[in-house]
RORO-753996 format. One record per residue (C-alpha): residue in one letter; y, x, z. Coordinates in pm, whole numbers, plus 50000, padded with zeros to 5 digits. Layout:
<rs>
AYXZ...
</rs>
This chain:
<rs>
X907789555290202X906969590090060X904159576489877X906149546389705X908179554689417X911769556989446X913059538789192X911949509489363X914469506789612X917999497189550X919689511189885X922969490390020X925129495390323X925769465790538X927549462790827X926989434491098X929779426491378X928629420191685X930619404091977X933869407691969X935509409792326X938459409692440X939509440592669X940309430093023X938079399792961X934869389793077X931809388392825X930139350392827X927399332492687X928959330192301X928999366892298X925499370392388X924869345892147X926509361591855X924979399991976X921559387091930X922379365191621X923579403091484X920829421791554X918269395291445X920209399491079X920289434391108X916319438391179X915869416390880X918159437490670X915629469990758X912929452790768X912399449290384X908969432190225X906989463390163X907389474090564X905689443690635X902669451090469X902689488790640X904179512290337X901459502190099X900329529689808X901489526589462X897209522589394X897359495289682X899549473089539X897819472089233X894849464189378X893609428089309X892589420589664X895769432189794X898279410089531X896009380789616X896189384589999X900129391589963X900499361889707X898749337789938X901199342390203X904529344389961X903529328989626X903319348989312X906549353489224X908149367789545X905179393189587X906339405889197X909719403189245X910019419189655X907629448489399X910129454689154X913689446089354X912519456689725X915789464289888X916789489290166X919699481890374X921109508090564X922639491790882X925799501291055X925709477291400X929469473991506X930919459691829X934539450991729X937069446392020X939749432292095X942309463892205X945499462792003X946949426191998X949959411092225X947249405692519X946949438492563X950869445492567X950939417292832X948429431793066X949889466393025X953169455293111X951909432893427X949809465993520X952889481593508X954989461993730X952389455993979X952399491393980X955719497294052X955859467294341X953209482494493X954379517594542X957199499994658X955129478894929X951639481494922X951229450895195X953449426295058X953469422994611X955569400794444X954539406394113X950649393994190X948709377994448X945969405594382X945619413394769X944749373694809X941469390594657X940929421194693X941729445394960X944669472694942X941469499094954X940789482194635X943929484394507X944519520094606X941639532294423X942679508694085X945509534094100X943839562294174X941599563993851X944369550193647X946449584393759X943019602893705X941569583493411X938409577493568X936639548993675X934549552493946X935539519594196X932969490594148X936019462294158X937989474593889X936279454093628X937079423993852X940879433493950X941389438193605X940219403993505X942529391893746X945629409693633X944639396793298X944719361393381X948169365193587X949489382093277X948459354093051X949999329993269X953069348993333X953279349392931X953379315592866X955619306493168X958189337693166X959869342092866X961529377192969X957709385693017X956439373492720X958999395992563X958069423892713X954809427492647X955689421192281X957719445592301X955119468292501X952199463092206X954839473291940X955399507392111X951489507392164X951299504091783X953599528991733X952269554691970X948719551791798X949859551691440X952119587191534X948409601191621X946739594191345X948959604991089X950349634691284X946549643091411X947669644991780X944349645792027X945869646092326X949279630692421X951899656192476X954759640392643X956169640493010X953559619793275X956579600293417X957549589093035X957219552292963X955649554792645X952899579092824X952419553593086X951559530492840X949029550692694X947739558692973X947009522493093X945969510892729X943159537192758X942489531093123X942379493593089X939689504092789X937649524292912X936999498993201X936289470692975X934319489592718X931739503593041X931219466993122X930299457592799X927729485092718X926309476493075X925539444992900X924329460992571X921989483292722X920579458192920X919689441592604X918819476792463X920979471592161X923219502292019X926099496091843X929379516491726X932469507291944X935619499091749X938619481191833X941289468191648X943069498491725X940429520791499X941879496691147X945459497691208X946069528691008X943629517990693X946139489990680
</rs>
């Protein structure tokens, strides 16, 4: 591109959405669908005419050999007017998720009473029939990176899909649930909004606090999620930036 003159080009930013999962959710065929649909348009947008023909000279293009081999594949008037108007978009590739919404605040809230029943009684839960599935080995390492904020045990991708479904059930069937978790994304909300304005990195109140342990699972239940979906985006060797719902809220 060195070699072609500048004023050529009319740079524009665009930015393509990917798939947009849910947290605590499973990817599925639509998403792959719409990831490759997004980076087919996005190789388009970068690819503009003049790549195609491998960064031709200035003294190339004029050449009469050259304009009659391009205008026999794209017709006069596109080869003139790709010459004059050539455009290069600069891509931003962005996977927006779904992290902020009253889904989440009902599977933080279910997390949190399963939780609870379980310190209680790890052999017999009556907030979930989790241990119908998995084992309490399972279950006892779930808890152990949500303490740690880790995530090292292979199931938790799967135990989390399953707390998700009880919690959507519970939502639609329980209306003191389906209360609480509204009321659980609202202090979600709230917490994130304080650290953005206030510029707070780390969160500075007492472990045992509610609003921490809300936190605590939003980013948990996260970071689980957002590993299984780049799993899937490497595999397809596509790069994107990772934003959730959570990233807008304060531009709002």
């Amino acid at each position: 591109f060195d070699k072609i003159p500048k004023k050529m080009f009319k740079e524009k930013f665009c930015i393509i959405d990917y798939a947009s999962p849910n947290m605590a959710k499973e990817m599925h065929v639509g998403h792959l669908r719409s990831i490759n649909i997004g980076e087919t348009i996005s190789r388009l947008l970068e690819e503009d005419f003049l790549r195609y023909y491998k960064y031709p000279t200035k003294e190339k293009i004029m050449n009469e050999s050259y304009k009659e081999d391009v205008e026999e594949d794209f017709g006069k008037s596109c080869f003139w007017n790709n010459y004059k108007y050539s455009q290069q978009y600069k891509v931003e590739r962005v996977s927006h998720y779904g992290d902020f919404g009253t889904p989440m605040g009902n599977i933080i809230t279910h997390i949190m009473n399963v939780k609870a029943d379980y310190q209680k009684n790890s052999s017999n839960l009556n907030t979930t029939s989790i241990l119908d599935h998995f084992s309490t080995e399972d279950l006892d390492k779930f808890f152990k990176d949500l303490n740690n904020k880790t995530n090292h045990n292979r199931n938790n991708n799967k135990i989390l899909l399953k707390l998700y479904q009880e919690a959507s059930n519970y939502s639609k069937n329980d209306e003191v649930f389906a209360q609480r978790g509204l009321d659980t994304c609202k202090i979600l909300q709230q917490i994130l909004s304080e650290f953005h304005y206030n510029n707070i990195k780390n969160y500075d109140l007492d472990d045992d606090s509610y609003n921490h342990n809300i936190y605590k699972i939003w980013n948990f239940v996260c970071d689980i999620s957002r590993d299984s979906f780049l799993d899937i985006f490497d595999l397809l060797n596509i790069h994107t930036v990772n934003r959730g719902e959570s990233f807008y809220n304060p531009y709002l």
